[in-house]
N, C-alpha and C positions, 0 to 999 in steps of 0.2 A: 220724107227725106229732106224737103226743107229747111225743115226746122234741127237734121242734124249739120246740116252744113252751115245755116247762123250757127250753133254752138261751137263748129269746129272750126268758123271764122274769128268767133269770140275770142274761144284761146288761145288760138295762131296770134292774133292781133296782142293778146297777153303779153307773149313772147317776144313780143318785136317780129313777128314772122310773118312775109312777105309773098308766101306759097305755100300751100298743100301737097303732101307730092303721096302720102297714103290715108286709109281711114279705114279702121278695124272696129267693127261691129260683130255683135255675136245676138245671135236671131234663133229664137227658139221655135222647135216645130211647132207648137200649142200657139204659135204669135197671134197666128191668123196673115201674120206676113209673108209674100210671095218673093222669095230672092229674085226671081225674073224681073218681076215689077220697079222690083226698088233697086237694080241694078241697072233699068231702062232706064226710071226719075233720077239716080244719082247721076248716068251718063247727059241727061239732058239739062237736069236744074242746077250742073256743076259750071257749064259753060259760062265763062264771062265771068267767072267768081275766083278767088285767091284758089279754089281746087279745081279749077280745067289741068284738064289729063291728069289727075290724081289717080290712082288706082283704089277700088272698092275691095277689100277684103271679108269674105263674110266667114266666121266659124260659127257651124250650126252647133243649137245645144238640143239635145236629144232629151225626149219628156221623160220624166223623173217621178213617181206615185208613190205615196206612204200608204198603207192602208190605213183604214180608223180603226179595225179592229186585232188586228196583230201589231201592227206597226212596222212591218216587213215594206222594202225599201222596193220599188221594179221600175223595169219599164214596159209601158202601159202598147200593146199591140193595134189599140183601136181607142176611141174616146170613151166608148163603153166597156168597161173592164172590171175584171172580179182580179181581186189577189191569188195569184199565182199559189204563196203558200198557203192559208185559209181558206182559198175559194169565197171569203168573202165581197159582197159587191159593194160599191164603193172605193173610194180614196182620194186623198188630196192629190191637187197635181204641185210638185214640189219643185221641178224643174222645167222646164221648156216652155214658160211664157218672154224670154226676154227679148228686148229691144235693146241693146244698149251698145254706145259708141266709148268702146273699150280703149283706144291708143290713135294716133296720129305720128305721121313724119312731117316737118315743119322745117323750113328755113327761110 
């Protein structure tokens, strides 16, 4: 979480902007990231910085699986998964690793 608030002081400061007042991330289930966690560090490690009392926004993104052998698109029930259409096992996971600090309100 630190290092998203340098980035989001960075581009504030871009802007000429003098406060933080939101910050949208979108956090995939597969992150390994704990929205509780990083919604305690952003409350804590915001204070005393251009985002004291910003508001955290998180949009979860929901895990996304290609298979390798069909190529049929799902979402995956468990980390261990077989393709729904083929029943084959295996698949990429094609969605729900992000981390990412998607938008800001600034002034």
């Amino acid at each position: 979480m630190d290092n998203v608030l340098q980035m989001a002081a960075e581009h504030a400061r871009a802007q000429e902007a003098t406060a933080i007042h939101k910050i949208t991330m979108r956090i995939g289930d597969m992150s390994g990231v704990s929205i509780d966690a990083l919604t305690f560090a952003f409350d804590v490690l915001a204070r005393d910085t251009m985002a004291a009392g910003a508001e955290l926004l998180i949009e979860p993104v929901k895990a996304r699986c290609r298979c390798k052998a069909c190529a049929a698109e799902f979402t995956p029930d468990s980390p261990i998964t077989t393709c729904p259409g083929c029943g084959a096992p295996g698949a990429t996971l094609i969605e729900g690793r992000e981390i990412e600090l998607t938008s800001m309100e600034v002034s």
